[in-house]
C-alpha positions in Angstrom: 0.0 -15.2 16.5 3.4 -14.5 14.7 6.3 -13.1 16.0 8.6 -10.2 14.5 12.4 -10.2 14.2 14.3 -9.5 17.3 11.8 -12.0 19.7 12.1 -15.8 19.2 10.6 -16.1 15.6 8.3 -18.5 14.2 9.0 -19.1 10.4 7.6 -16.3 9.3 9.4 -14.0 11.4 12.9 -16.0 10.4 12.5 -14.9 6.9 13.0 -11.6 6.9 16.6 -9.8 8.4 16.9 -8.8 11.9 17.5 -4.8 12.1 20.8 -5.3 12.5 21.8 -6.6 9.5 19.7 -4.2 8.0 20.9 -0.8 6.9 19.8 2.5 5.0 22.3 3.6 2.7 21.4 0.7 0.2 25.0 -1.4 0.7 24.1 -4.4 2.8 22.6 -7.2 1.4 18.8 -6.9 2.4 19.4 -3.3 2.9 15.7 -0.7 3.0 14.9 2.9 2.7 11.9 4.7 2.7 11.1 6.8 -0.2 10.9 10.5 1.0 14.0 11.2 3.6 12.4 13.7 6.3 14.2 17.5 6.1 17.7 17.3 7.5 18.2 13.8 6.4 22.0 13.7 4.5 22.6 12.1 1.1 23.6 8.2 0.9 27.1 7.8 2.5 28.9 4.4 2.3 27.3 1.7 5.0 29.3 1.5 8.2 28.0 0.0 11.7 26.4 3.2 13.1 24.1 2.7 10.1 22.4 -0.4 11.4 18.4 -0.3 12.0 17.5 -1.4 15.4 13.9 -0.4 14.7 12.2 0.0 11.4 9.1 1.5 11.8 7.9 2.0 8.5 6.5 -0.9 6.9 3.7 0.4 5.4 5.5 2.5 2.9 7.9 -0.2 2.2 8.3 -4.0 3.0 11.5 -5.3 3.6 13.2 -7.7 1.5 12.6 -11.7 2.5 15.9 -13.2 2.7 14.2 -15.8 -0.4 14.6 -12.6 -2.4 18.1 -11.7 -3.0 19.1 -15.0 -4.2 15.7 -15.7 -6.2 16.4 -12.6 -8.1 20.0 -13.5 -8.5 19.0 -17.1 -9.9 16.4 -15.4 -12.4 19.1 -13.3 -13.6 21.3 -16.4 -14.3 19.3 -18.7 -15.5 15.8 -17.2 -16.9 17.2 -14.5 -18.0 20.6 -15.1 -19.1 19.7 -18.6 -19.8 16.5 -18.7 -21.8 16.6 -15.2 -23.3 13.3 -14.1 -25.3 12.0 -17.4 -25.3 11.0 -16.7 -21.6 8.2 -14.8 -22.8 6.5 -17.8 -24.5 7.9 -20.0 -21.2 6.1 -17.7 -18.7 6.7 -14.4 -18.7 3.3 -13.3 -20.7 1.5 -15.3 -18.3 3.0 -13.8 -15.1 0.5 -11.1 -14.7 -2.3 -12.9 -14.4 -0.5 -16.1 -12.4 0.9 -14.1 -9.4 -2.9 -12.0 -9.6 -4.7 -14.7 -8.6 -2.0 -16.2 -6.4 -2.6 -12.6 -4.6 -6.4 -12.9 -5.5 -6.6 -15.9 -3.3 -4.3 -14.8 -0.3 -4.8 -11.3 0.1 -8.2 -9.9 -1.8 -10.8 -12.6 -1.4 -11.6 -13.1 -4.6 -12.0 -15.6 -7.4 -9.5 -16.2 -10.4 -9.7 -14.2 -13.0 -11.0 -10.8 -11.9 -6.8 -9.5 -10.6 -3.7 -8.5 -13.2 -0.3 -7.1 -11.9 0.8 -4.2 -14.1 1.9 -0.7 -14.2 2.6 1.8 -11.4 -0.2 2.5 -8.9 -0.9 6.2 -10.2 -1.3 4.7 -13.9 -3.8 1.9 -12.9 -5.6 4.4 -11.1 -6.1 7.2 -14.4 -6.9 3.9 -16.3 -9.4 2.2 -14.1 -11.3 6.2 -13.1 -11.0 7.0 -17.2 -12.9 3.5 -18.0 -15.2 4.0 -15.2 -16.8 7.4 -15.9 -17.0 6.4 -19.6 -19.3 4.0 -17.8 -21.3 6.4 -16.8 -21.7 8.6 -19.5 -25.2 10.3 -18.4 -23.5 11.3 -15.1 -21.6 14.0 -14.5 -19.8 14.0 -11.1 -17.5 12.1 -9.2 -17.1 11.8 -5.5 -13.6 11.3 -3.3 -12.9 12.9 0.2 -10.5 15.8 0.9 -8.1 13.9 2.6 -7.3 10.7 0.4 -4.0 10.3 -0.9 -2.7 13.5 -3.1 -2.4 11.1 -6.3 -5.9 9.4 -5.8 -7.5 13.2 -5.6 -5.3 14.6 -7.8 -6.1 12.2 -10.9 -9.8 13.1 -9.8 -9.0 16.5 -10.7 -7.7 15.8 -13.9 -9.7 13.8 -15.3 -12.8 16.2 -14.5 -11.3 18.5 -16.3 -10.5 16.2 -19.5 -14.3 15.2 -19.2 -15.8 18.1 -18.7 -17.1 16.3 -14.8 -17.4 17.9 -11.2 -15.8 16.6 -8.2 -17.9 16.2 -5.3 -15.4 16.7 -2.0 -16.1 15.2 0.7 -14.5 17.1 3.7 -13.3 14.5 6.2 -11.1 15.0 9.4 -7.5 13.8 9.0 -7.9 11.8 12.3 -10.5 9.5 11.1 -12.4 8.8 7.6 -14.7 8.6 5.0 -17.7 7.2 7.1 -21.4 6.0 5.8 -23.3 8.7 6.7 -20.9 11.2 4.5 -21.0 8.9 1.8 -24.8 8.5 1.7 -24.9 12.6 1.6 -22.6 13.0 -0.9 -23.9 10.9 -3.7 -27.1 11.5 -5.9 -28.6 10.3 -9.6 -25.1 12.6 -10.9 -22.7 10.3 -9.4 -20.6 8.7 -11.7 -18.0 7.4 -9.8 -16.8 7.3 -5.5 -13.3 6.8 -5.5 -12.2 5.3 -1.4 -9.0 4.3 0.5 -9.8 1.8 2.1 -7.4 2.6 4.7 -6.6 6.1 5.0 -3.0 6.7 4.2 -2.7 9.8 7.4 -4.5 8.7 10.0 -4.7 4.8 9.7 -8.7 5.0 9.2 -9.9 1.7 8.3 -13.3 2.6 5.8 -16.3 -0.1 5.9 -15.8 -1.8 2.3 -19.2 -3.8 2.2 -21.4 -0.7 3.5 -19.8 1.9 1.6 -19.7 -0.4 -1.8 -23.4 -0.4 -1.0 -24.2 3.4 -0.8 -22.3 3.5 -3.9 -24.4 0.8 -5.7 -27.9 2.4 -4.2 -27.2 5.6 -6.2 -26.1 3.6 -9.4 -22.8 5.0 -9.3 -19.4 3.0 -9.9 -16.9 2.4 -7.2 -13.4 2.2 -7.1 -11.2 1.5 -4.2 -7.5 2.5 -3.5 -6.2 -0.9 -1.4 -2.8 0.6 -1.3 -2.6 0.6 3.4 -4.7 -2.1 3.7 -3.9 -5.4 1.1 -1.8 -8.0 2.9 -2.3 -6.7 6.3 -6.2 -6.3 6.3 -9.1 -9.2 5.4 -10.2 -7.9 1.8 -13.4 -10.0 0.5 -14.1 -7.8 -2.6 -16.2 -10.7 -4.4 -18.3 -11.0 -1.3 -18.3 -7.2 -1.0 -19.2 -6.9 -4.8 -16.3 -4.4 -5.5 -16.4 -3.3 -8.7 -12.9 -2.2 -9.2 -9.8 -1.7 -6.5 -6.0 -1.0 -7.3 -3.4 -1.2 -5.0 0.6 -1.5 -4.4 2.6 -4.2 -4.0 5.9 -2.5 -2.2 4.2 -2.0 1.4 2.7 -5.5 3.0 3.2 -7.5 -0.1 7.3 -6.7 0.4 7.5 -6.1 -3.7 10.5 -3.5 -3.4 11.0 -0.4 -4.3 8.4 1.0 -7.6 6.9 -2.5 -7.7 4.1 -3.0 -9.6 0.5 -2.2 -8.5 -2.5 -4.1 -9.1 -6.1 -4.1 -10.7 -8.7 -6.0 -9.8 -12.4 -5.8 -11.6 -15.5 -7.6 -11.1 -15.9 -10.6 -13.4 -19.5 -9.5 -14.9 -17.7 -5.6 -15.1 -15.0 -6.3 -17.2 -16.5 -6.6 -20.6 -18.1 -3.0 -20.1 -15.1 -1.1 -19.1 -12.8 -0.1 -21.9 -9.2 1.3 -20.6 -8.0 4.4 -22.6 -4.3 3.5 -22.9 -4.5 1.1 -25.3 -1.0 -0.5 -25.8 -0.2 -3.2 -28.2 -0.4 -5.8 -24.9 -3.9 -5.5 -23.9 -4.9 -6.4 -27.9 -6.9 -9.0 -28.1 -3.9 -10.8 -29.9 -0.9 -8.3 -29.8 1.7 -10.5 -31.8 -0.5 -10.3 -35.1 0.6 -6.8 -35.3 -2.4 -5.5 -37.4 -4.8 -2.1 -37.3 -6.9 -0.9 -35.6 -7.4 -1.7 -31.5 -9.0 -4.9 -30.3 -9.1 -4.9 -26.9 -8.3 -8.9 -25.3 -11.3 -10.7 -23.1 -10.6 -10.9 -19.6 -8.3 -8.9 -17.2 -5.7 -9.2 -20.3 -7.7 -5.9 -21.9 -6.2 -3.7 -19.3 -2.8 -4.3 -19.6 -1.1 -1.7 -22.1 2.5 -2.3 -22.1 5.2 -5.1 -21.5 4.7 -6.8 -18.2 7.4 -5.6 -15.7 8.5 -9.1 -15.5 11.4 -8.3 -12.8 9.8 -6.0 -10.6 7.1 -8.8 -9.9 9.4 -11.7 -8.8 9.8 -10.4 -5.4 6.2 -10.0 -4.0 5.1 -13.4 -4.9 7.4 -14.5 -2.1 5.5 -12.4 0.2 2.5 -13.6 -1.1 2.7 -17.2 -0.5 4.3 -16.5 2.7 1.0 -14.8 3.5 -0.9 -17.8 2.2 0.6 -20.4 4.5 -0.1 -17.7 7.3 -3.3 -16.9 6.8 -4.8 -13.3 6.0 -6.9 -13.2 9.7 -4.1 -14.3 11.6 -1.4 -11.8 10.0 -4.5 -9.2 11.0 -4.5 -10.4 14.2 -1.2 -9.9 15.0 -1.4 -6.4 13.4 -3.8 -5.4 15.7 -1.9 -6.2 18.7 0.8 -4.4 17.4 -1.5 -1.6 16.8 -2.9 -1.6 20.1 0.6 -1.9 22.0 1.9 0.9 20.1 -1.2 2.9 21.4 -0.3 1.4 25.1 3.2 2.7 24.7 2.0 6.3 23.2 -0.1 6.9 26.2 2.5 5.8 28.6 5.8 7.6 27.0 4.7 10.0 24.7 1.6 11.8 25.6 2.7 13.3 29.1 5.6 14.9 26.3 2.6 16.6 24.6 2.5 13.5 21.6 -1.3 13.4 20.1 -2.9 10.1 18.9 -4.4 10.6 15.3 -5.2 7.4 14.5 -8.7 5.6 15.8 -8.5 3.8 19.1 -11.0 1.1 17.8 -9.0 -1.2 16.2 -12.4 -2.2 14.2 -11.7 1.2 12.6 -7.9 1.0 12.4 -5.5 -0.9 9.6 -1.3 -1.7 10.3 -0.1 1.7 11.3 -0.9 4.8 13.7 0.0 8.3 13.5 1.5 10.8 16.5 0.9 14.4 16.1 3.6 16.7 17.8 5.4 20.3 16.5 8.6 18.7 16.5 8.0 15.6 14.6 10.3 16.6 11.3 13.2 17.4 13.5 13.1 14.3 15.7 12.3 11.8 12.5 15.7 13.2 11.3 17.2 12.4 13.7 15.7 9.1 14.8 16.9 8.4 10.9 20.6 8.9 12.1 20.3 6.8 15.1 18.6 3.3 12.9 14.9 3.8 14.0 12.9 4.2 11.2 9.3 6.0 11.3 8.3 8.6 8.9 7.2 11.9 8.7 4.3 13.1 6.9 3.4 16.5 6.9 2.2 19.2 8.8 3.0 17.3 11.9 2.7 13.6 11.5 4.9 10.6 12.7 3.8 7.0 10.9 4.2 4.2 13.0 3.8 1.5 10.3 3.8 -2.0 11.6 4.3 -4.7 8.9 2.4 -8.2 10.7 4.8 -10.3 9.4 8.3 -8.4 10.3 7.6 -6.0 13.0 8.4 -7.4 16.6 6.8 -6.2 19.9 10.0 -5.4 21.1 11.5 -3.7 17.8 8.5 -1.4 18.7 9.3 -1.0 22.2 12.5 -0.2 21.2 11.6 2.5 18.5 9.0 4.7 20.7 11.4 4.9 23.8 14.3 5.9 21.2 11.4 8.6 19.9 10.7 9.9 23.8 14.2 10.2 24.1 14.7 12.3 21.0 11.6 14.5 22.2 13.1 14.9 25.7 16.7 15.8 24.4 17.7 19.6 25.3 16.0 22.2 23.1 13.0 20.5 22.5 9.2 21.7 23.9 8.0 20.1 26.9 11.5 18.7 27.4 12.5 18.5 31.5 16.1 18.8 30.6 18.4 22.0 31.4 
């Protein structure tokens, strides 16, 4: 089992900054932020010692920095960069894509070489990879996603229905659990296209069986495509086993890429050759430097890139990656679930006699690397719990996140943010608070 910051840290716990030193207005070396400040937050100020974290809490919207990264990036500006100019590109650069895929491939996804690329934002592999699929499919006519998947997964379903002329098939699921078998098996017919599936629901934490839902998908001859964005590099992934077709997923949560880092695609092996992407950009050509007319698309992953690689913005995450290789994917899950399971502990004890509400599944069979609390006051007290260094976040209408990151999240860093959250909730003026 590994050990977070702030407890005596193996290795992988050493790699990362203690709270402390961490901060979020962006000064500090090493400093985080989350990407949506709760209402009430204030803008950026200069960094000063009452903005220290002493808990972050929020590590599956974004990864901290490993302390490897700072100076890696600073070295590649130096020397790759300022040192080999454009002639990178033929050194390494074009090749990165696929290199640190399967490098993830291998740690994360469960999956051979080959069949992973890094590339564009999560939103844009997404369009891409639904687009190619329905094309697919052309004698079908409907495409089926649940009502409580992430707003860009269900709104690119909308949009491209209406580009092609296709009905959505909602789901309606509860936004304390998931898209489960039995739904699934109801919802899809000889019309379905495409099921489009978080593996890990991004509100309540739901962890969604990939094998038997992959299955149901297959069974009705439809295509599937699952969102990995909550569960890749803290959850077991075995998509070749599994026989995904296609998955996308971020790199900014458990794979610690930074802030807008890119996502990535993977597509089965035998797939690939009868999926055609429909941004076709001069770097998925089948050879882009000739220049010439007329779109060829390249074999292999390489036909669904479209632009130039975001070289930078990858450099990061391999660090995480190989840190999660030497760990090992089922122990950095089993030390997620005992952080999931102590922050359920500590929610019973502190938080529910205050009126807090577990939304999350208590199996942790059914659960991925965070939990959310339902309570009316939840936006006011993330604000402030922002002001004082803990870290959680707030998702609307009532939601607190509890994300624990395996790899950087100590037992006590957690202690230490859900008695800071009971305090806030007990604090004059708020419901079900005993003070006078």
């Amino acid at each position: 089992m590994f050990v977070g910051v702030g407890e005596e840290a193996d290795d992988g716990g050493a790699r990362f900054p203690s709270p402390a030193s961490t901060s979020t207005s962006g000064a500090p070396a090493g400093a985080t932020a989350t990407a949506t400040a709760p209402a009430g937050a204030t803008a950026p100020a200069p960094a000063t010692a009452a903005d220290a974290v002493v808990s972050y809490l929020d590590g599956n919207s974004l990864g901290r920095p490993l302390k490897t990264v700072g100076p890696l990036l600073a070295a590649f500006v130096e020397g790759a960069w300022g040192g080999r100019l454009i002639r990178g590109w033929d050194e390494q650069w074009m090749h990165l894509p696929t290199l640190i895929a399967d490098e993830l491939a291998a740690a994360c996804l469960g999956a051979a070489p080959g069949q992973t690329l890094i590339g564009d934002s999560t939103t844009v592999l997404l369009y891409k990879m639904l687009r190619a699929c329905v094309a697919a499919r052309p004698d079908r006519s409907e495409i089926v996603v649940d009502t409580d998947n992430f707003p860009t997964d269900r709104y690119l379903v909308e949009g491209i229905a209406a580009e092609r002329g296709l009905t959505v098939r909602w789901v309606t699921t509860a936004t304390d659990s998931g898209l489960t078998a039995e739904q699934l098996a109801a919802a899809v017919g000889p019309q379905t296209a495409l099921v489009l599936v978080s593996h890990v629901a991004y509100r309540s934490g739901y962890l969604a069986d990939l094998a038997d839902l992959t299955r149901i998908a297959h069974e009705a001859g439809a295509l599937i495509v699952w969102d990995l964005c909550h569960s890749v590099g803290s959850v077991p992934l075995e998509l070749d086993a599994a026989n995904v077709d296609v998955a996308v997923g971020c790199t900014y949560k458990y794979l610690n890429g930074g802030p807008g880092s890119p996502a990535f695609v993977y597509v089965r092996a035998d797939l690939q050759g009868a999926l055609r992407q429909p941004v076709q950009g001069w770097f998925g050509h089948a050879d882009p430097f000739a220049m010439g007319p007329g779109y060829e698309p390249a074999g292999g992953m390489a036909r669904f890139q479209s632009g130039t690689p975001p070289v930078l913005g990858m450099l990061a995450m391999r660090e995480m990656i190989a840190l999660i290789g030497q760990a090992g994917i089922h122990s950095v899950r089993e030390k997620s679930v005992a952080l999931t399971e102590f922050a359920i502990e500590l929610a019973d004890e502190l938080l529910a006699p205050l009126g807090v509400v577990l939304t999350s599944p208590r199996d942790a069979a059914q659960r991925g690397s965070h939990i959310t609390l339902d309570h009316p006051e939840f936006r006011r007290v993330v604000a402030e719990l922002w002001q004082q260094g803990v870290i959680p976040d707030f998702r609307a209408p009532f939601g607190l996140r509890v994300g624990l990151s395996p790899l950087s999240t100590s037992f006590t860093e957690l202690a230490t943010g859900l008695l800071a959250l009971r305090a806030a909730l007990e604090s004059p003026g708020s419901p079900g608070s005993t003070a006078v």
